[in-house]
C-alpha positions, 0 to 999 in steps of 0.5 A, a space after each residue: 509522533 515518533 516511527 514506532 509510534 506510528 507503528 503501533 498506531 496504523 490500522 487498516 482504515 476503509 471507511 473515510 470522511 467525505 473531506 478532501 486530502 490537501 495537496 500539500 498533505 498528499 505530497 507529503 505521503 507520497 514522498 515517504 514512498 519515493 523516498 523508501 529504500 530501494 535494492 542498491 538504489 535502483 529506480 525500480 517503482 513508480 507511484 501513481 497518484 489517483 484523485 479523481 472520484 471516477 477514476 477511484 470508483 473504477 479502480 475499486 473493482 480491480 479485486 472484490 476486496 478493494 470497495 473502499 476505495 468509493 470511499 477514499 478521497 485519494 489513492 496511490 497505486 504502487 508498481 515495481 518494475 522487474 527489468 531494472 532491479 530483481 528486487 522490484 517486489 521488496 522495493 514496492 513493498 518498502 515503498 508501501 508501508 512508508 506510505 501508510 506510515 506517512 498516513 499514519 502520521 499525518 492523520 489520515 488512514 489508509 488501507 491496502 488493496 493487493 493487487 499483484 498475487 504470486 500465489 495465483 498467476 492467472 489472477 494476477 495478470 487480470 488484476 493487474 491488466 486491469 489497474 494498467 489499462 485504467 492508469 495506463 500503466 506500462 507493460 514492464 511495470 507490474 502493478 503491486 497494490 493500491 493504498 487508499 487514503 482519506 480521513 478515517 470515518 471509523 476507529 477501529 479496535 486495536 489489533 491483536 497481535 500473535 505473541 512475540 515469543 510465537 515470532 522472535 527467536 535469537 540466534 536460531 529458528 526454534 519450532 514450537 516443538 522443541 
């Protein structure tokens, strides 16, 4: 399967096989996240690599919106760190969605819980205050999202995508209007 392909292919996946990801296969997606660019090549996240199924079961009551993480059989947490690059959101931003194209590709799905929320501070500092004092994740570090992953025990219809022609303008910004 080629990028685009995979692209085309990725789903939000929340109901998982009860089957185990390999390590060598959970490597392999966790390496499409260290390798994902990163503002003037500053090491400005991390990637915790969740496996066991108390610690997954826990981590799924971070938000309301992330139950099927009882489900996923592995789970990489992704933080950002503001003191060594202020590209630090990008940056775990990249890192997520090469991980879930590296899913993607190797037969797993994957689904994305937020957890950093810059519309809501207050929020924010509890969801990420409690992914840290389950992982022991450091004060400077701040807690983007969580990917789970596991073999898809669903499929999905494809998406409905908003016209391209409602997203791509050339050369200028159009509205609607004009």
């Amino acid at each position: 399967m080629d990028v685009y392909q995979a692209i085309q292919a990725r789903r939000e996946i929340t109901k998982y096989k009860n089957t185990k990801v390999a390590d060598d296969i959970l490597t392999k997606v966790v390496d499409a996240g260290v390798y994902a660019p990163t503002g003037n090549n500053m090491p400005s996240k991390n990637l915790i690599v969740v496996k066991k199924r108390s610690t997954l079961d826990q981590l799924a009551e971070t938000t309301p919106y992330m139950k099927w993480l009882k489900e996923a059989q592995a789970a990489i947490v992704v933080t950002g760190k503001p003191g060594v690059s202020k590209y630090w959101l990008q940056d775990a931003s990249f890192a997520c969605a090469y991980i879930w194209l590296e899913a993607v590709e190797v037969d797993l799905g994957s689904a994305f819980g937020a957890i950093y929320n810059a519309e809501d501070e207050e929020e924010s500092v509890k969801r990420e205050n409690y992914a840290r004092n389950l992982l022991e994740i450091p004060e400077e570090c701040r807690v983007v999202a969580a990917l789970g992953l596991g073999y898809p025990n669903e499929t999905p219809k494809p998406k409905k995508h908003v016209p391209r022609e409602e997203v791509v303008f050339v050369e200028k910004f159009k509205s609607s209007r004009d």
